[in-house]
Structures are given as C-alpha cells and as structure tokens.
N, C-alpha and C positions, 0 to 999 in steps of 0.2 A: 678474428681479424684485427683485432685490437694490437695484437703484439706479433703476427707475422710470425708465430714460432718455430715454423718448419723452414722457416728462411734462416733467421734466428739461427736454430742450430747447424743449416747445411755451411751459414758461414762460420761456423768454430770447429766444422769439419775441412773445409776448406782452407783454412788454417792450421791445419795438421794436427788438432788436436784428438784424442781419441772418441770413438761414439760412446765408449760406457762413460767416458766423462761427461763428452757434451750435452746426452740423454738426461743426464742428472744436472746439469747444470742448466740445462732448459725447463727442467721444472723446481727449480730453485727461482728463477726469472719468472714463470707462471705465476708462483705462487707469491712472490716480492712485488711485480708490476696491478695484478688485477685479482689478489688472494682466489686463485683458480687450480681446479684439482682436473687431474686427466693422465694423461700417460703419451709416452712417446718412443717410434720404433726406428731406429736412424743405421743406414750402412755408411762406411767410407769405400772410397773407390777399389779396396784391395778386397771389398767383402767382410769386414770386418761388422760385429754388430753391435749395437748399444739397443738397449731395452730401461726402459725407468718409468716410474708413475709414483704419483703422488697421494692415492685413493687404496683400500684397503688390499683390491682387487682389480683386474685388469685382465682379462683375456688377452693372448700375446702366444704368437706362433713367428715361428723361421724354419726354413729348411735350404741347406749348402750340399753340394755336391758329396760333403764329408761328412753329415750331421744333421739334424732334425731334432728340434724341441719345442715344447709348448706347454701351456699353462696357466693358470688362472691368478696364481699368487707369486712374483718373484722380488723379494727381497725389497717390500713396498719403500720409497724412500720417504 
C-alpha cells in the first residue's frame, strides 16, 4: 500500500504506454521507492500483456483466445 502499484502502472497504461514496458518499469519504482522485490501481471485494453518481476522466480500464467503460457522463470528483470 505504500506505493499504490497497480494503480501506478494502470496509469502508464492509461497513457498509452506499453504493458511489457510499464511491468518493468513498475518494478524499477518498487525497487527505487521501498527496495521491494515481487512481480507484476498488467493488460492494456487491446489484451495486450506485460509480465515482469524482480525476484529470481515467479510463477506467472495468461491465456488469450490465440495463446497460452506460463511459467516459473521469465527473463527475471
């Protein structure tokens, strides 16, 4: 509750910017505001997805109409 982060990034989506960005750049802010490690799963309104975390591992699932994936380990940032 410290830092609001899922607000945080809906507003950098809400701004058009992209989710693999703004995932990553929300935990850039995690870890610059309250040195805090986690992970975070964000769509934009088109479906589009962002995945990020900051911790070695992370469990993390999606599945679209066109696609399914999931995973334990993805490209830790």
């Amino acid at each position: 509750m410290k830092l609001v982060l899922a607000k945080w990034t809906a507003d950098r989506i809400a701004a058009g910017n992209l989710p693999e960005w703004s995932a990553k750049e929300a935990m850039n802010y995690l870890k610059q505001r309250v040195n805090g490690h986690g992970g975070i799963i964000v769509l934009d309104p088109q479906g589009h997805i962002g995945i990020a975390h900051n911790t070695p591992r992370m469990a993390w699932a999606y599945r679209t109409v066109k696609q399914q994936d999931a995973g334990v380990e993805r490209n830790p940032y």
